[in-house]
N, C-alpha and C positions, 0 to 999 in steps of 0.2 A: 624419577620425576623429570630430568633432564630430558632422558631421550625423550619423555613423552610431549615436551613442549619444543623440542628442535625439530620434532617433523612434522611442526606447521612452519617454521622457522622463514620458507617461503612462499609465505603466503602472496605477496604481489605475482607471482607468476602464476597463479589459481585463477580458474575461471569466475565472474561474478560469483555463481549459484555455488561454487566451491569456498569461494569467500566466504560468503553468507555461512554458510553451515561448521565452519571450523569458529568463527565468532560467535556464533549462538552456542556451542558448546563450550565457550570461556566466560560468555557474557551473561545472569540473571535475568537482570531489568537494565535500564539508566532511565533517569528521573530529569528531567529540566524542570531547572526552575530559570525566572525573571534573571536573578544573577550567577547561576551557580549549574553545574550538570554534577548527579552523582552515578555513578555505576559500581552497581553491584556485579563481581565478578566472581565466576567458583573457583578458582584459582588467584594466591595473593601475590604480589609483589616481589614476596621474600621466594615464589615458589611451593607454597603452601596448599594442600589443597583445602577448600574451605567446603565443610558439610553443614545443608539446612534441613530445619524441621526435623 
């Protein structure tokens, strides 16, 4: 699971549209609200990978 999140690790050096595409595939949704943003992500915190549906 390591390797597979350190070879984004540099991401600021990625083109926009290469940006984009390595964050859609960590990021669900995110939701704003008035006070709060939440994002659902398939990957947790701990390293975790998270399965829906």
């Amino acid at each position: 699971m390591r390797k597979y999140l350190q070879k984004n690790a540099d991401i600021r050096s990625k083109s926009p549209e290469e940006q984009k595409r390595i964050i859609q595939s960590y990021v669900n949704k995110i939701i704003v609200y008035d006070d709060d943003v939440v994002i659902d992500t398939t990957v947790t915190f701990a390293g975790q990978t998270v399965r829906k549906g």
